[in-house]
N, C-alpha and C positions, 0 to 999 in steps of 0.2 A: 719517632724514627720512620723514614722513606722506607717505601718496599724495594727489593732490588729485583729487576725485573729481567730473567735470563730465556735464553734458548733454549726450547729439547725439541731434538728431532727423531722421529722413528724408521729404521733403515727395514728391510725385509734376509732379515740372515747379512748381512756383511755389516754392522755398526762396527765393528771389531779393525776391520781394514780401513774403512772411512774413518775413523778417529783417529788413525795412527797416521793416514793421510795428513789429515789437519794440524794434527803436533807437526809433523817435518813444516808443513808447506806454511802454514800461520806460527810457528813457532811459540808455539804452547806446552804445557807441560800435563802431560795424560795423567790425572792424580785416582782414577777409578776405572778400570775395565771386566766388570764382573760379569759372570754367567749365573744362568740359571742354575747348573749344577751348583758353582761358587756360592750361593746365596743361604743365608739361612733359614730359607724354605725351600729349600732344593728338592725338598721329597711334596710337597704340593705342588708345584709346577709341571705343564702338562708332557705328556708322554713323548720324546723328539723333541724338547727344547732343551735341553740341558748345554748344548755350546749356545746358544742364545746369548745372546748379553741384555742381561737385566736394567743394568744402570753402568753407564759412560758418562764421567766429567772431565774434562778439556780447560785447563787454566788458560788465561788470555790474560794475562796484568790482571786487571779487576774487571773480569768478569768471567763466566764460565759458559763455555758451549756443551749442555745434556743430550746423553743419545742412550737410545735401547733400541733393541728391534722387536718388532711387533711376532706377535703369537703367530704361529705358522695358520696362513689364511688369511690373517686380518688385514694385511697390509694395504694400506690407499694410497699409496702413490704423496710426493709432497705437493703440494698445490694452495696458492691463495696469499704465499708468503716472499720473502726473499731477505735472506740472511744479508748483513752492510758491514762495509768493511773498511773503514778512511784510513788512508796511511799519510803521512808526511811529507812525502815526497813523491813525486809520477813514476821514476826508478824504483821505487819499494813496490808501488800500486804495480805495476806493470810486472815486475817479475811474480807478485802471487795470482794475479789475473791471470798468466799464461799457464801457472802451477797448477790452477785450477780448471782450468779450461782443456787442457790436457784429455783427451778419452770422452771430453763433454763437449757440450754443445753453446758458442755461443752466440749469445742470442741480441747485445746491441756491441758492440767491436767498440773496444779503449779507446775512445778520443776527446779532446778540449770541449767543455760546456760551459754555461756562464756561472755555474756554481762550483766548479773543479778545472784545473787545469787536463784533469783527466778523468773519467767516468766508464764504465763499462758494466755489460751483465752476460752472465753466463749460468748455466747449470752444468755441475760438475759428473764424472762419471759415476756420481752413487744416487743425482736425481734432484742434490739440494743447488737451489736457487740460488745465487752472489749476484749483489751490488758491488763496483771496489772503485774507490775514491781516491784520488790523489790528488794533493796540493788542492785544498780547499780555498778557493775566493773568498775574503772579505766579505760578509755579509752587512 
């Protein structure tokens, strides 16, 4: 059997808001939002983490987007990556691109490339990185 191979990303204190982001805006189903108090190790977990969230899963059809946020301190910023996102149609792509784009910054503006009718990138207001795809070309 294939490995199946998912997302986790780490937020600094807000995975909680950003995951509920992503269920409206990608229309996924939030199936885990747990904190560190929530966990059952909530008594070994460090002192001021307890609304933390430990583990965030995010259904997508078949596949899941993970999130926790890092130990207070630890946090590094995201960087080196970029989450992709292909929709069906340049109407689908374009309205989660602006969803996302929203409070963020972006960084190449939705328009026609020779492998999508539409392509764009942005980092959303919680820092992670989007690719979002529409009407894929014929390869």
């Amino acid at each position: 059997m294939a490995a199946t191979l998912g997302s986790y990303l780490f937020f600094d204190g807000n995975c909680a808001e950003a995951m509920r982001f992503y269920e409206r805006v990608l229309g996924g189903k939030l199936e885990v939002l747990m904190t560190h108090a929530q966990s059952p190790i909530a008594g070994q977990t460090p002192p001021g983490s307890g609304d933390r969230i430990m583990h965030a899963s995010l259904n997508l059809g078949d596949r899941k987007l993970m999130a926790s946020d890092a130990m207070p301190g630890h946090y590094q910023g995201m960087k080196g990556f970029s989450l992709s996102l292909t929709y069906p149609t340049v109407a689908e792509a374009k309205r989660v691109f602006e969803a996302l784009a929203e409070g963020g910054k972006v960084t190449m503006p939705l328009d026609k490339t020779f492998w999508a009718e539409a392509f764009g990138m942005l980092v959303d207001r919680f820092g992670t990185p989007w690719m979002v795809n529409g009407n894929l070309a014929p390869m």
